[in-house]
MARTIDO-209444 format. One record per residue (C-alpha): residue in three letters; z, y, x. Coordinates in steps of 0.2 Angstrom, whole numbers, plus 2048, in hexadecimal, padded with zeros to 3 digits. Each point is the difference from the previous one (the first is absolute). Last residue first. Example, Ala and Ser with C-alpha at 12.3 -4.5 7.8 and 13.67 -1.06 7.14 Angstrom:
REM MARTIDO-209444
SER8247FB844ALA8037EF7FA
END
This chain:
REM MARTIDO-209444
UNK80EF65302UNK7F37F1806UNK80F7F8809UNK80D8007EEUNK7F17F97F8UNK7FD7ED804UNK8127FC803UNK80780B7F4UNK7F37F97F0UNK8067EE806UNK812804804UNK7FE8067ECUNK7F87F27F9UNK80B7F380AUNK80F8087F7UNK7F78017EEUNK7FC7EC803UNK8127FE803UNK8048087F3UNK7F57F67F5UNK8057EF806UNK8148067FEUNK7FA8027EEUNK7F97F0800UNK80F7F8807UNK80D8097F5UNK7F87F97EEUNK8097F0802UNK812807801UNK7FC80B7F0UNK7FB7F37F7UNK8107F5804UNK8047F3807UNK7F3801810UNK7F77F5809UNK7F080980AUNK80980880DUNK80B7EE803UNK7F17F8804UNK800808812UNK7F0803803UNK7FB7FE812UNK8087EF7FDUNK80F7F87FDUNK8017F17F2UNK7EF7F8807UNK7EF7F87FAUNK8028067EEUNK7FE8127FEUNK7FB803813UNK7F67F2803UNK7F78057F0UNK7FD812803UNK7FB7FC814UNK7F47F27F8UNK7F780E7F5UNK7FF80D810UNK7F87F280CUNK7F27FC7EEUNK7FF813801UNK7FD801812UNK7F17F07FFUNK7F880A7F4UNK7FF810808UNK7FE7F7810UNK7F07F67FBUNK7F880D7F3UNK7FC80C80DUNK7F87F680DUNK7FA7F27F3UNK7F58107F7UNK8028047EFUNK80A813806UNK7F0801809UNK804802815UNK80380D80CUNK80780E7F4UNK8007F97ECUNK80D7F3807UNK805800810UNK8128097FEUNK8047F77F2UNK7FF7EE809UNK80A80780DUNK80D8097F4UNK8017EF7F7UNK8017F5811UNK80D80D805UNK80C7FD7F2UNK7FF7ED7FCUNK8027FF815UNK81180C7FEUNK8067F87F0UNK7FE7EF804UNK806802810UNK80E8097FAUNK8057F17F2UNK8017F480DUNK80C80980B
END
């Protein structure tokens, strides 16, 4: 519960703070710089309550243990397929209508 209030106000507080910087406000100005800093620091603490401040989180520990090197190699290259999935329901969301 912790760790996905961290992640979720870390997440929108950067998106927020990236959103109005360069468009309504200066990227220098305390409009912009406030939540985009402040979402990074929520992010940061999310990563350490996660690898020290519980045994089961969002991310389970267990992905990132592994015996051999072959074991700890699987959870980026599930990273990468997934981020191939989400590419591809992206490009079919946004172009499948237009066609």
């Amino acid at each position: 519960m912790i760790g996905a209030a961290l992640l979720v106000s870390g997440t929108i507080l950067f998106i927020v703070g990236l959103n109005l910087g360069g468009g309504q406000f200066p990227w220098g100005d305390a409009h912009a710089l406030g939540p985009l800093v402040s979402g990074l620091i929520t992010l940061l603490a999310f990563g350490v309550y996660e690898t020290w401040g519980t045994k089961v989180g969002i991310l389970h520990h267990d992905l990132f243990k592994g015996v051999t090197r072959r074991q700890r190699a699987s959870f980026p290259i599930f990273c990468i397929l997934f981020f191939c999935e989400g590419a591809i329901f992206f490009a079919t969301a946004v172009w499948y209508p237009v066609m």
